[in-house]
Z-matrix of the N, CA and C atoms (Angstrom, degrees):
N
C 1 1.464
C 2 1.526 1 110.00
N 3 1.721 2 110.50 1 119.50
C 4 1.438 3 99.89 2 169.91
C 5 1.750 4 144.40 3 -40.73
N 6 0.764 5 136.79 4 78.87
C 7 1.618 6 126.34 5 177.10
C 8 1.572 7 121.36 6 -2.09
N 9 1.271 8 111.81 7 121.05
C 10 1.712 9 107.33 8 -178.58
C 11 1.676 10 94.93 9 -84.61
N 12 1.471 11 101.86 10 158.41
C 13 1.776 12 100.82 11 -175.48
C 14 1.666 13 80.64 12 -138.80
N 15 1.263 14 101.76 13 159.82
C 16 1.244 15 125.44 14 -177.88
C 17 1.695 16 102.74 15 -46.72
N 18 1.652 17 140.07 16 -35.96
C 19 1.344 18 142.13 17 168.76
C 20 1.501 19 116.91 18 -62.20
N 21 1.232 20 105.43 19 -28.00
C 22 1.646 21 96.23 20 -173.75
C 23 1.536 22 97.22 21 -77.93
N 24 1.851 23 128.16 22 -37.57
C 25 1.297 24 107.88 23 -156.39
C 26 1.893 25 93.90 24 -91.89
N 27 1.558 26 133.60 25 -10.64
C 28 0.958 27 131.67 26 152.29
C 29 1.588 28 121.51 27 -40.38
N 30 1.486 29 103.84 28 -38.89
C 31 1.909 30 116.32 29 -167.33
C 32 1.896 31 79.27 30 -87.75
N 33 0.910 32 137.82 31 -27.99
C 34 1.599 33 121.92 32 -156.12
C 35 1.241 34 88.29 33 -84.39
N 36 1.272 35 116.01 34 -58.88
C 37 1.884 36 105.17 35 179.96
C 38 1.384 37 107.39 36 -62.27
N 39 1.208 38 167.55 37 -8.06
C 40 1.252 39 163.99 38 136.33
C 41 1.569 40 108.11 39 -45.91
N 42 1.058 41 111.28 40 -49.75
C 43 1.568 42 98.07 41 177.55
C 44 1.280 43 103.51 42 -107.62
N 45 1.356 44 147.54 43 36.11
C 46 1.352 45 144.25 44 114.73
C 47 1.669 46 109.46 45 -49.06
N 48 1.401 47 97.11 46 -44.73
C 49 1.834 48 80.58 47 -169.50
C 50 0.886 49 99.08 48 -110.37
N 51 1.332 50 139.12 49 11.93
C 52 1.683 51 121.88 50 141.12
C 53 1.107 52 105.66 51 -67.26
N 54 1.743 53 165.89 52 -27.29
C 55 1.051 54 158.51 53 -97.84
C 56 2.065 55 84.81 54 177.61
N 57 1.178 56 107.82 55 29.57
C 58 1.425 57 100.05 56 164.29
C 59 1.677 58 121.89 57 -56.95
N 60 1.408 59 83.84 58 -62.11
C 61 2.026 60 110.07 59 176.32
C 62 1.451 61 114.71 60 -19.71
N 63 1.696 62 85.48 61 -59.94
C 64 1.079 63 90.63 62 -162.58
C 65 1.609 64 125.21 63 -66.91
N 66 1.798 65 98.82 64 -46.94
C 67 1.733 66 115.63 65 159.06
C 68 1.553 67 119.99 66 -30.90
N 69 1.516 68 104.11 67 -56.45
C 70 1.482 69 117.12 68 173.34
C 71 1.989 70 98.92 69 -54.29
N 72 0.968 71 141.56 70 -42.75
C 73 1.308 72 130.53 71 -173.24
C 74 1.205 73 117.75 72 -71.38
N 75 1.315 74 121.56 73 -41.47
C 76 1.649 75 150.31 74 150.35
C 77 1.791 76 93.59 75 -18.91
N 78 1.264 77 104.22 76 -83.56
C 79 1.400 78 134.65 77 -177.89
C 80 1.666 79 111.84 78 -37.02
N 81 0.791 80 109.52 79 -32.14
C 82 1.538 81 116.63 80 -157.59
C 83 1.550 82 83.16 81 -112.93
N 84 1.196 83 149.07 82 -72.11
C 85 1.748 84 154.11 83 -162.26
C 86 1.735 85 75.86 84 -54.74
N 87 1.215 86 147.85 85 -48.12
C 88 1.840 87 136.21 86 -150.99
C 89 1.667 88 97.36 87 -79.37
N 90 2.409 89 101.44 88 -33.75
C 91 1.897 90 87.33 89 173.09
C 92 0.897 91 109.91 90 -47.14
N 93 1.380 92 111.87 91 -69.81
C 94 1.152 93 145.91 92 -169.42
C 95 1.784 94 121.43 93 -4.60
N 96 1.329 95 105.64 94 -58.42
C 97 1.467 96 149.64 95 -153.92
C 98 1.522 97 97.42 96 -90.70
N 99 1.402 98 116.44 97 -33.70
C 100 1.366 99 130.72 98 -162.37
C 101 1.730 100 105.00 99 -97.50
N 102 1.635 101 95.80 100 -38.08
C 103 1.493 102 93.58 101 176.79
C 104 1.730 103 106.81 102 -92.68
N 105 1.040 104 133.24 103 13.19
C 106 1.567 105 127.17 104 167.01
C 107 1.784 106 103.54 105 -106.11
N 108 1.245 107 126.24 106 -21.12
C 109 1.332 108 125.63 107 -165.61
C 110 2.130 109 77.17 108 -88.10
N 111 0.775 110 116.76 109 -23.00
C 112 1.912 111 108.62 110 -166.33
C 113 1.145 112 86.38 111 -111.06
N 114 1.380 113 144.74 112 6.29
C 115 1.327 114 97.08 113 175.65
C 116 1.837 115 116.88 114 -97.83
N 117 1.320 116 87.75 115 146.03
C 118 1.936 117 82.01 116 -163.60
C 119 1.416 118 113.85 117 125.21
N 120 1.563 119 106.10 118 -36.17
C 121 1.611 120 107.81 119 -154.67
C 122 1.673 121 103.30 120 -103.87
N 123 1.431 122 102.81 121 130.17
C 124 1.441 123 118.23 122 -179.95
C 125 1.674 124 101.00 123 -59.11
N 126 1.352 125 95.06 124 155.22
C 127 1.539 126 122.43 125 175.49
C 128 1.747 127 101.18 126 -76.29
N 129 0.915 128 105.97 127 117.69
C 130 1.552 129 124.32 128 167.90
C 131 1.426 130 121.92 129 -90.18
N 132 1.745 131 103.70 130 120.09
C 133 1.084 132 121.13 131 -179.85
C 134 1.772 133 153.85 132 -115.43
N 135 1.196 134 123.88 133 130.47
C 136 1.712 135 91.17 134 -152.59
C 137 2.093 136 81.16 135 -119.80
N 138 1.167 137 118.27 136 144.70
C 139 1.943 138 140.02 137 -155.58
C 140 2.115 139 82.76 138 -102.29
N 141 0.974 140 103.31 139 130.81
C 142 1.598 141 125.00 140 147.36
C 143 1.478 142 124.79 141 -113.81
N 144 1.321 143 117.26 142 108.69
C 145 1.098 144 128.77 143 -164.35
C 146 1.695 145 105.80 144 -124.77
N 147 1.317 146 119.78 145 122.59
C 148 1.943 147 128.90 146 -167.87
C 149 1.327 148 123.28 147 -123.78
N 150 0.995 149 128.64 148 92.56
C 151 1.686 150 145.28 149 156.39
C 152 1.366 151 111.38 150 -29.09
N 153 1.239 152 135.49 151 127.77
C 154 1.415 153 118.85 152 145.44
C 155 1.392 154 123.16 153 -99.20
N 156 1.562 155 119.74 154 148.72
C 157 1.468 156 109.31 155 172.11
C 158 1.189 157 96.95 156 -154.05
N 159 1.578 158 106.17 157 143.44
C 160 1.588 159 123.75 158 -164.47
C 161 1.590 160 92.00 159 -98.84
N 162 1.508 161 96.84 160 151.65
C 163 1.518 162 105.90 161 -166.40
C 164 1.408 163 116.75 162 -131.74
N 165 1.709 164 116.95 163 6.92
C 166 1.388 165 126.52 164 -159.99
C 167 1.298 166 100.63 165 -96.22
N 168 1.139 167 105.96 166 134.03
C 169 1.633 168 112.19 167 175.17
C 170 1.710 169 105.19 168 -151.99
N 171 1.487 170 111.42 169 97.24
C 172 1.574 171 91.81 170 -172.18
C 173 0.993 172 136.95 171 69.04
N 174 1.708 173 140.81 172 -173.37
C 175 1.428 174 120.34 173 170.53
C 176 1.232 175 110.58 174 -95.30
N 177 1.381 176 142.16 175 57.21
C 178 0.979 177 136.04 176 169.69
C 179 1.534 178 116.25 177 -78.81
N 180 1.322 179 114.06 178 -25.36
C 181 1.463 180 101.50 179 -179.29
C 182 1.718 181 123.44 180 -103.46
N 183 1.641 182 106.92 181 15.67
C 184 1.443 183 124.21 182 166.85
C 185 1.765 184 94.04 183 74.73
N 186 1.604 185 78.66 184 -149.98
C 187 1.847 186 87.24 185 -163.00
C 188 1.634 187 99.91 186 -65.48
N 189 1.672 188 97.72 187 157.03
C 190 1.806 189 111.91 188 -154.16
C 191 2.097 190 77.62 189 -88.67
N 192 1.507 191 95.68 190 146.76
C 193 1.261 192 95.39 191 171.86
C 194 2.116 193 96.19 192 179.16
N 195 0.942 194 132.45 193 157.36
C 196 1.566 195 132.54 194 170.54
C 197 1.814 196 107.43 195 -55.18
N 198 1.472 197 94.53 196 -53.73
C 199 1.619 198 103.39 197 -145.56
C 200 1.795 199 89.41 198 -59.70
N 201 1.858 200 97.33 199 -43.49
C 202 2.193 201 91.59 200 175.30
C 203 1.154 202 137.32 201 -37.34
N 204 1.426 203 86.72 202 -53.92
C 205 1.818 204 106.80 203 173.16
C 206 1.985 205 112.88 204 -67.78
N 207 1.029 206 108.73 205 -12.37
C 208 1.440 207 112.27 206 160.11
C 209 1.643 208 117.85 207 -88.99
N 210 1.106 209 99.81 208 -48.60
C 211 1.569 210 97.86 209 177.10
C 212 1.320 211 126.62 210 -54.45
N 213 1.423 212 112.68 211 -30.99
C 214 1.321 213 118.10 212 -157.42
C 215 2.061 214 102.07 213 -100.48
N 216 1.468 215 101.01 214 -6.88
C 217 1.690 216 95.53 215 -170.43
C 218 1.847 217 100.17 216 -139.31
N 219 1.374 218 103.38 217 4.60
C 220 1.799 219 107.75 218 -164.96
C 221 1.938 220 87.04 219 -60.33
N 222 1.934 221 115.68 220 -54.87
C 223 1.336 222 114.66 221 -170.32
C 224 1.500 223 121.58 222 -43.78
N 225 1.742 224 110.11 223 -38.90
C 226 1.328 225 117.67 224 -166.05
C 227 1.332 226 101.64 225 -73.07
N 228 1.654 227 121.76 226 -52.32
C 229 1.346 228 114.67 227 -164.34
C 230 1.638 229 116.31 228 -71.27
N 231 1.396 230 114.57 229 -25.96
C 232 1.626 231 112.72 230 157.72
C 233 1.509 232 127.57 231 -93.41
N 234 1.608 233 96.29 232 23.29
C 235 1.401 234 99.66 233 173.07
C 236 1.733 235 108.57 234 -63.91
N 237 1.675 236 102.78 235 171.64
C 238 2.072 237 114.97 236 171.61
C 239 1.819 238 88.30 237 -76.75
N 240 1.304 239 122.91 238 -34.56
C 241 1.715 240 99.27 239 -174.59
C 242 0.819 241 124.44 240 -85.06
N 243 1.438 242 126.52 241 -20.66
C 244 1.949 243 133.82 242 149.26
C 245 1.397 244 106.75 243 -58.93
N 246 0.767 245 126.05 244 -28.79
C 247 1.909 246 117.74 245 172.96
C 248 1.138 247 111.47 246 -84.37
N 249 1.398 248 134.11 247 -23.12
C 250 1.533 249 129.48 248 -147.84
C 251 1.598 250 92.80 249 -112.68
N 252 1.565 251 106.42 250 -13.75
C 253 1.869 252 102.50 251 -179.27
C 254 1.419 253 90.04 252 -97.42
N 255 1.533 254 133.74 253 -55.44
C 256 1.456 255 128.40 254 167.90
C 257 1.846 256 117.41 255 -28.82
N 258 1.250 257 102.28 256 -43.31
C 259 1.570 258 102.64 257 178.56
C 260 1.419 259 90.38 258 -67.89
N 261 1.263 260 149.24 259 -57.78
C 262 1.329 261 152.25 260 -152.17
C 263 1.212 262 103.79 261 -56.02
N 264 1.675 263 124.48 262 -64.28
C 265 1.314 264 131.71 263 -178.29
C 266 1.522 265 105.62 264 -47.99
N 267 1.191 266 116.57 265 -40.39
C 268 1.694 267 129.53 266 -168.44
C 269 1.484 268 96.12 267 -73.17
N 270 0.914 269 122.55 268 -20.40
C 271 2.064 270 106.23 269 -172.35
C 272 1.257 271 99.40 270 -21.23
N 273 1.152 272 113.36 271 147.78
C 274 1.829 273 136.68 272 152.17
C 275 1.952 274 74.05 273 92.82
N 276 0.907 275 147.10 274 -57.18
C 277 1.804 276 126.67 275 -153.55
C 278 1.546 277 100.05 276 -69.60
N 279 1.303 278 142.88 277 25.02
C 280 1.483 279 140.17 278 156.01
C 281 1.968 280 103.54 279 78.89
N 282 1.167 281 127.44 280 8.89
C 283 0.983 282 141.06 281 -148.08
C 284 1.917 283 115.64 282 -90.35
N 285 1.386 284 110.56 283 112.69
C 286 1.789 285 98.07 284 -162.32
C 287 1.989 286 78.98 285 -104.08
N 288 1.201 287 85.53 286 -177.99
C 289 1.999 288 119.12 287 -161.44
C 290 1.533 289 75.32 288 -61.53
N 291 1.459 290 107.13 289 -66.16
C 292 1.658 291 104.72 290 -142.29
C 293 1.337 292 113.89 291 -95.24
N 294 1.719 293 108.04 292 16.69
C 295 1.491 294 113.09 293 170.17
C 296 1.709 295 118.25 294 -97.39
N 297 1.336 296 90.23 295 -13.40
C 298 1.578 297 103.63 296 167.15
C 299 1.702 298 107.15 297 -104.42
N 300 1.336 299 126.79 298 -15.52
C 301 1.211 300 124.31 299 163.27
C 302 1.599 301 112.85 300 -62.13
N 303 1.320 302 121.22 301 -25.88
C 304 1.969 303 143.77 302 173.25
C 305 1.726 304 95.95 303 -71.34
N 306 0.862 305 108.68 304 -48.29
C 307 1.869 306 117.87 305 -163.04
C 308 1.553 307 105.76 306 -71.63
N 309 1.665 308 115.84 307 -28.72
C 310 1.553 309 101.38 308 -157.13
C 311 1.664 310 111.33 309 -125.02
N 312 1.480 311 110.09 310 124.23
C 313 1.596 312 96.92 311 164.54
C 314 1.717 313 110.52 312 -132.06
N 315 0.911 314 99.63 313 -176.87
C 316 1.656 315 100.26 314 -174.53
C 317 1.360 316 122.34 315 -133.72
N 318 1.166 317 125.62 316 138.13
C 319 1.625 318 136.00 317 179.47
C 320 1.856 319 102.60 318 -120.76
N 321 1.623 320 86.74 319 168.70
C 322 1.528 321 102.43 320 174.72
C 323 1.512 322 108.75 321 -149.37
N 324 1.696 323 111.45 322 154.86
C 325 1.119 324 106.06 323 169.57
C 326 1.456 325 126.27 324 -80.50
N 327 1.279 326 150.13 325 -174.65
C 328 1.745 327 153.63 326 -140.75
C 329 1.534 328 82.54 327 -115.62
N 330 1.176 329 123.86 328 -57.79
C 331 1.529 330 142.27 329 -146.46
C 332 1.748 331 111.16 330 -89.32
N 333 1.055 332 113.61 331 -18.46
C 334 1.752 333 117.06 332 -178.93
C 335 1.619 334 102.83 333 -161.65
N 336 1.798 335 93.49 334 166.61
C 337 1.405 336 92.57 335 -166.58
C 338 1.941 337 106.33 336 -98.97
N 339 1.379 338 115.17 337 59.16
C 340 1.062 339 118.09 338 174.44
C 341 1.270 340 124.81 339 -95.67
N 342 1.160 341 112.16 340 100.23
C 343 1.783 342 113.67 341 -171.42
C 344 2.062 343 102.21 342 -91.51
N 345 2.086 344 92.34 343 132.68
C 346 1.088 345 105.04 344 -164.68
C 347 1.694 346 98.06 345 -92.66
N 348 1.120 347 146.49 346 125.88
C 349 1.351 348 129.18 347 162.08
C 350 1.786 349 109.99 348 -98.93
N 351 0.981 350 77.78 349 117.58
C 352 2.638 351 92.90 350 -175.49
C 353 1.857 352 93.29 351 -97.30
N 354 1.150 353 102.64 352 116.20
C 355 1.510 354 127.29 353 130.40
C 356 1.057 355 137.56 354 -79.60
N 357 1.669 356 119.92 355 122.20
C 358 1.549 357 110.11 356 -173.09
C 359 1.503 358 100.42 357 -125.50
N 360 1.451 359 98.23 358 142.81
C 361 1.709 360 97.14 359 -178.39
C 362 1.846 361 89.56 360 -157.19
N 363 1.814 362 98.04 361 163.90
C 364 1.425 363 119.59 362 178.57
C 365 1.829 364 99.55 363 -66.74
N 366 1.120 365 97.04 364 -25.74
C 367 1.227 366 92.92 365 -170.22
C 368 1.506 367 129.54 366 -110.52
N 369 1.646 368 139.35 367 81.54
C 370 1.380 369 136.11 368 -156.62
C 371 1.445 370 116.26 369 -44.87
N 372 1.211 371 125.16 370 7.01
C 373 1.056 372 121.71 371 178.58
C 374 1.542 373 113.32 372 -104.54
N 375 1.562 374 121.94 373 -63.08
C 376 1.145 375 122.15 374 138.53
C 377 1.785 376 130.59 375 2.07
N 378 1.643 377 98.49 376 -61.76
C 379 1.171 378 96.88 377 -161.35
C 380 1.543 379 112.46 378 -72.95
N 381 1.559 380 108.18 379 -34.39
C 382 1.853 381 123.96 380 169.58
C 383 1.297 382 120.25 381 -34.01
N 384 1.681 383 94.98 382 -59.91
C 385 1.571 384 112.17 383 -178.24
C 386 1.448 385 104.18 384 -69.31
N 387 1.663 386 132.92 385 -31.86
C 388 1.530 387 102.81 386 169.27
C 389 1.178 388 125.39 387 -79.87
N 390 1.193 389 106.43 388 -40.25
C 391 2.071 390 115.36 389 167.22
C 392 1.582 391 104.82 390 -23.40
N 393 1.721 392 123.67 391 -83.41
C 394 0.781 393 138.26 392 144.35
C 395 1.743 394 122.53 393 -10.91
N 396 1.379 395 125.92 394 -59.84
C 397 1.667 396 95.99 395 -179.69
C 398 1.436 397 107.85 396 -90.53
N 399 1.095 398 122.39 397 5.97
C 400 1.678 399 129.87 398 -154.01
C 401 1.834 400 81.15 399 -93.57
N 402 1.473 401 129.33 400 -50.81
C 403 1.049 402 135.16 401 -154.12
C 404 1.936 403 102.92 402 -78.61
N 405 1.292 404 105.94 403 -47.33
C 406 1.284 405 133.24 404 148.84
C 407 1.589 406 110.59 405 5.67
N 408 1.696 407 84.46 406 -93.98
C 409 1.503 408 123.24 407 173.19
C 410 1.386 409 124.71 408 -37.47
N 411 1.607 410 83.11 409 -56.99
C 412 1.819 411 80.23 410 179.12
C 413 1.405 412 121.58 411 -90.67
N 414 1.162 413 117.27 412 13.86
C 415 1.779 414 126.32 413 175.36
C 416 1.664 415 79.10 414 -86.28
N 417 1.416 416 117.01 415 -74.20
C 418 1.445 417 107.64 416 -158.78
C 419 1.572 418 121.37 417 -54.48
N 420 1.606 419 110.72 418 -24.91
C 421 1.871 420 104.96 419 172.14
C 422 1.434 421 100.17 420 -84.87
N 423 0.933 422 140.76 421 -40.41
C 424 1.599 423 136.49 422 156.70
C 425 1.344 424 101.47 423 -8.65
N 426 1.471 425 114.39 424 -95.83
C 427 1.328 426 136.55 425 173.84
C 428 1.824 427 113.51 426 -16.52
N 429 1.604 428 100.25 427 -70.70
C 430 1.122 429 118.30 428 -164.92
C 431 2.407 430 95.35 429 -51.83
N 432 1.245 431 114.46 430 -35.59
C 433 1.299 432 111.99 431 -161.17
C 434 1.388 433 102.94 432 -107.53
N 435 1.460 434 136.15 433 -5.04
C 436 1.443 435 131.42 434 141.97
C 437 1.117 436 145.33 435 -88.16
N 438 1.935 437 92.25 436 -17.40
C 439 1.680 438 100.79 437 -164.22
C 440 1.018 439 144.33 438 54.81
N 441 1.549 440 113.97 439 32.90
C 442 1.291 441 137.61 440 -151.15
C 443 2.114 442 83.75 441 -147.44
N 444 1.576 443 104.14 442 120.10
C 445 1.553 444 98.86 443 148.10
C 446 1.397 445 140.77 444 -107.02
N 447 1.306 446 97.82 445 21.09
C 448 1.600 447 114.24 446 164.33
C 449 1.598 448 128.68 447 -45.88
N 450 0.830 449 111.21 448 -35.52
C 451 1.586 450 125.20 449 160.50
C 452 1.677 451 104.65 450 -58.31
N 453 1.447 452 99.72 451 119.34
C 454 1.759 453 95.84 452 163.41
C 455 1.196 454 106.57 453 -148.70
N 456 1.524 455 102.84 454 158.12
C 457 1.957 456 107.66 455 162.15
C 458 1.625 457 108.76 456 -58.66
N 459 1.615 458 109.23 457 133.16
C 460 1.517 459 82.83 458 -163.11
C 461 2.002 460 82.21 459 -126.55
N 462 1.244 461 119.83 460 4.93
C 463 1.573 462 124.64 461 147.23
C 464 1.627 463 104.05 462 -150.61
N 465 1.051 464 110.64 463 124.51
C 466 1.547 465 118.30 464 149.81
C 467 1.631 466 122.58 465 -50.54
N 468 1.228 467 134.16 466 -176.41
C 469 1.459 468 141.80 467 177.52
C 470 1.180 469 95.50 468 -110.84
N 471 1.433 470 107.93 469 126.27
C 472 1.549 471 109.59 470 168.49
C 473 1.399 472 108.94 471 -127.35
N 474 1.415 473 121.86 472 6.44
C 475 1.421 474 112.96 473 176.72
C 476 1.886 475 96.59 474 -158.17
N 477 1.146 476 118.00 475 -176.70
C 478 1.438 477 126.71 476 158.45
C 479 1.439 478 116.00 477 -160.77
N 480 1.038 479 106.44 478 168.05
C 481 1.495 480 135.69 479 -154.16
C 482 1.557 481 108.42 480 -91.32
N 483 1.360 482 140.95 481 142.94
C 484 1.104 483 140.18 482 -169.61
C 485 1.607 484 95.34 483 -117.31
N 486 1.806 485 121.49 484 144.91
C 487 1.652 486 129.74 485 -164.16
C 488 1.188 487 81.60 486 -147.08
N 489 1.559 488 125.39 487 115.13
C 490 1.754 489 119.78 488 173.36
C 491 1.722 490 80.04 489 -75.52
N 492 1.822 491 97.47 490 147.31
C 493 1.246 492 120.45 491 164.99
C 494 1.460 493 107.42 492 -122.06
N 495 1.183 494 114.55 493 173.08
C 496 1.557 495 133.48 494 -174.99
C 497 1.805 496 126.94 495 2.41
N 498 1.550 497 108.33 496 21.75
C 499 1.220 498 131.43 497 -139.38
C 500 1.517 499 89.83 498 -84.36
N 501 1.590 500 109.94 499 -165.89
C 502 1.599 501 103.68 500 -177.84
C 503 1.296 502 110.79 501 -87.11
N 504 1.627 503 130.90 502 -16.08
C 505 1.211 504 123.51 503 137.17
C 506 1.367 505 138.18 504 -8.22
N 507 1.270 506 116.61 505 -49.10
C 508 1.274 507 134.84 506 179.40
C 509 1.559 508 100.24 507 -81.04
N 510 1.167 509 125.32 508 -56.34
C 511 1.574 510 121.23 509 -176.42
C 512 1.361 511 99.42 510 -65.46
N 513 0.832 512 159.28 511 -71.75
C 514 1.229 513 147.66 512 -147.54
C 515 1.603 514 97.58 513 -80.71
N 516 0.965 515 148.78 514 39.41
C 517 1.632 516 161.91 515 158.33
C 518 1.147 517 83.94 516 -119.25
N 519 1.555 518 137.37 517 -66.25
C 520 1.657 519 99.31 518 -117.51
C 521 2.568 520 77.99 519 -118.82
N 522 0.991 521 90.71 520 18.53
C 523 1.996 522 102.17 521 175.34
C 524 1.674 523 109.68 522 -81.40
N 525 1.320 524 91.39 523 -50.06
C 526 1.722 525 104.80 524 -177.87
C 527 2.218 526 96.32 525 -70.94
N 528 1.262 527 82.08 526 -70.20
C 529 1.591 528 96.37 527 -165.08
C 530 1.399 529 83.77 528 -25.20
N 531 1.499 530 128.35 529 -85.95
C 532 1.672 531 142.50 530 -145.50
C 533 1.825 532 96.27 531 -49.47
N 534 1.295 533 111.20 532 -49.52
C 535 1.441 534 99.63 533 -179.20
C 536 1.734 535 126.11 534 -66.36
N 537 1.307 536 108.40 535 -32.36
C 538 1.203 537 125.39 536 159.05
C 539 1.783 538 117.01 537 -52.76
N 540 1.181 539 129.83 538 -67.16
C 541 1.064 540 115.08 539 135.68
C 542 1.570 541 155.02 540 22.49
N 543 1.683 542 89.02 541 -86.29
C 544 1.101 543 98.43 542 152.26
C 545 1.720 544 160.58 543 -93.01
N 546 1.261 545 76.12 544 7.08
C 547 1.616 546 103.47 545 176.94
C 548 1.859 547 101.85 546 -70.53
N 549 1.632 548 85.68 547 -64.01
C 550 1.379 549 101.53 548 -174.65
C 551 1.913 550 107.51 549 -44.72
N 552 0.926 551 104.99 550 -28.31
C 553 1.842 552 107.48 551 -171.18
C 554 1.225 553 115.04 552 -73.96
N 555 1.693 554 103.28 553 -46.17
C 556 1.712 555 114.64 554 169.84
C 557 1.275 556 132.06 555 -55.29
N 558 1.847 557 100.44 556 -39.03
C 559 1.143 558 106.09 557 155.73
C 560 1.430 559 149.90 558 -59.70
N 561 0.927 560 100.99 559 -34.97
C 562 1.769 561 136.27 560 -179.94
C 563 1.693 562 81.50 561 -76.23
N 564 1.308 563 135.99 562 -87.17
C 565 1.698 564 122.10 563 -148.35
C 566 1.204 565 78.53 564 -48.17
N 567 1.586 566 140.47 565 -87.35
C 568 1.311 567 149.66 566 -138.12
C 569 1.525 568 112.34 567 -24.95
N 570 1.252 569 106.38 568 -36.44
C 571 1.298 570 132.93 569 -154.52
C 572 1.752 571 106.28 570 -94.57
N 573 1.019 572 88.08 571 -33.12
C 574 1.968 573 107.07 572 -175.26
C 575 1.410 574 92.87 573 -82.95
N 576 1.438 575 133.19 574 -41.95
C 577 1.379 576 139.83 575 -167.04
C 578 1.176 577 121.01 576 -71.55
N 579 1.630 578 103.75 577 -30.22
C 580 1.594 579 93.44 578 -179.99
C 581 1.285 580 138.94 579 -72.01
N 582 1.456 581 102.99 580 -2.08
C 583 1.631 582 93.38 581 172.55
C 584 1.509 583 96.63 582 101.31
N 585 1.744 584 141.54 583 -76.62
C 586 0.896 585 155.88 584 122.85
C 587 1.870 586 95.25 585 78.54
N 588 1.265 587 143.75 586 157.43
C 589 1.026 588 147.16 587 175.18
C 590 0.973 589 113.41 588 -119.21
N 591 1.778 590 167.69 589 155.49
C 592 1.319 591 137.91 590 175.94
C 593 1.763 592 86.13 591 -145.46
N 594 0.911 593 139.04 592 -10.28
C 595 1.449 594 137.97 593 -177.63
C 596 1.635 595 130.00 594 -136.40
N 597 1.333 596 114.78 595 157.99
C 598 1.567 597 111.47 596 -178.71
C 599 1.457 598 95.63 597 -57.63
N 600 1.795 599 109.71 598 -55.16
C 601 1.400 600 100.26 599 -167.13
C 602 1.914 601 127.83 600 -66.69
N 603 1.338 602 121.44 601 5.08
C 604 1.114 603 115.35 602 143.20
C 605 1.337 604 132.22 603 -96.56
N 606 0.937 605 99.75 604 16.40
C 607 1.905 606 111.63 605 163.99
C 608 1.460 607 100.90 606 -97.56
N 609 1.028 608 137.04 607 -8.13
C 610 1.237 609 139.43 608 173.98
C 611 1.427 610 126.57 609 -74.21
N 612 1.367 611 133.82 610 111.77
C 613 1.968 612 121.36 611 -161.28
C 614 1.654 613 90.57 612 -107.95
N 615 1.413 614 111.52 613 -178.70
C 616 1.593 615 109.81 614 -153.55
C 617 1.687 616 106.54 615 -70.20
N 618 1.524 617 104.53 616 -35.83
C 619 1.658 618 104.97 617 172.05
C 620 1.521 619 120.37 618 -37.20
N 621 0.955 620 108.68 619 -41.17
C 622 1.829 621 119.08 620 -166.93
C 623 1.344 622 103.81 621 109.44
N 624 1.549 623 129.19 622 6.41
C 625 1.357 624 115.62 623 170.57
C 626 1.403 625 121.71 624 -77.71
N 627 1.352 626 111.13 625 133.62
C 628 1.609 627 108.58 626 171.64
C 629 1.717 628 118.75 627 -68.25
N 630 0.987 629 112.60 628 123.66
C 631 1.145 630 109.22 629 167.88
C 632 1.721 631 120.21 630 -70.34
N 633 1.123 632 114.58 631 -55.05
C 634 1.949 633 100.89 632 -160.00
C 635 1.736 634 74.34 633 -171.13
N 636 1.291 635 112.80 634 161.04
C 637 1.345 636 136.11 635 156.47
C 638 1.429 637 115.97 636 -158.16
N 639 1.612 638 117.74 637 113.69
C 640 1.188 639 131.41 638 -162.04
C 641 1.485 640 119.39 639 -82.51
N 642 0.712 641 131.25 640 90.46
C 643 1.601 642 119.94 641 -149.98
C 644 1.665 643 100.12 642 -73.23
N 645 1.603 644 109.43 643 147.43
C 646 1.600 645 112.51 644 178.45
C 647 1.478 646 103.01 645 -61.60
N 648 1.127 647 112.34 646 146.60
C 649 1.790 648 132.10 647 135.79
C 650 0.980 649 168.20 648 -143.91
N 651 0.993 650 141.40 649 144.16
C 652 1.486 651 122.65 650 -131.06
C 653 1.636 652 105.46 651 -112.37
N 654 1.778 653 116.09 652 105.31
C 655 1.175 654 130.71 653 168.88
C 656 1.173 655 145.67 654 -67.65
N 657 1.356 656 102.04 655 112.42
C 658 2.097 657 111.44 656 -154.31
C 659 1.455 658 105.87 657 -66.43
């Protein structure tokens, strides 16, 4: 494979923007493409729904910080027995261990030991009720394996949050972008392909003889 030298990717941006037009047409046929494949199609959506539960009990969990209060309860709350009592609470919602084990992760704040557990689901309703038994659950196996009921739900989920996902939003970003893209690529090999000379020093063969240098000119 030839070596790129600082002239060829100089000549590639030169005929990028000689060959704007055309990119721009590229660009516009990828809207284009993006707004007929969406048109029609609902906005797709995935619900965030957040529990709080306080976790301080004494110094058991050392210096106050988020990442502690994750470390020390991240295993329990994505444990199979926090899911498998969450499925329990859930009877009748169709709900297995490890489909709410998919649905749930957890954060904390820097400043207190309040661990958040987030459920995400297509469905805002769904997602409440797991936030909610997931948080449930793990207060009560908490309990059940310290013997301590200091741990509590200290807010339930009463609403969640809507995150457009994969919606036509997204196509029409990423329709243009991809054609744009690819303009630019075609152009660029095209450009690499021709053979084309752009310097004295590739007129130059290993002897040090010059071969030819064509001088530019400019055609009336």
């Amino acid at each position: 494979m030839t070596e790129l030298t600082t002239e060829d990717f100089e000549q590639i941006f030169l005929v990028l923007f000689q060959n704007k037009l055309l990119i721009a047409l590229f660009t516009a046929a990828g809207l284009f493409a993006g707004l007929l494949y969406t048109a029609g199609q609902p906005e797709v959506y995935l619900y965030d729904a957040s529990a709080t539960v306080s976790v301080a009990f004494g110094s058991n969990l050392g210096p106050l910080s988020g990442s502690t209060v994750i470390s020390n309860y991240a295993d329990i709350v994505n444990s199979n027995r926090v899911s498998e009592y969450a499925a329990t609470l859930l009877e009748g919602e169709g709900l297995t261990a490890q489909q709410i084990q998919r649905m749930v992760s957890i954060s904390a704040d820097n400043n207190s030991y309040l661990l958040r557990i987030n459920a995400r689901n297509h469905s805002p309703r769904i997602a409440i009720l797991v936030a909610n038994a997931v948080a449930e659950s793990f207060v009560t196996q908490v309990s059940v394996i310290t013997g301590s009921n200091s741990i509590q739900v200290l807010d339930h989920a009463a609403s969640a949050s809507s995150i457009s996902f994969g919606g036509s939003s997204n196509v029409l970003v990423l329709a243009p972008a991809g054609a744009l893209f690819i303009a630019c690529m075609l152009v660029a090999l095209l450009e690499l392909r021709s053979g084309m000379l752009r310097s004295v020093k590739q007129c130059i063969v290993d002897d040090g003889e010059l071969l030819a240098v064509i001088p530019k000119a400019k055609i009336k």
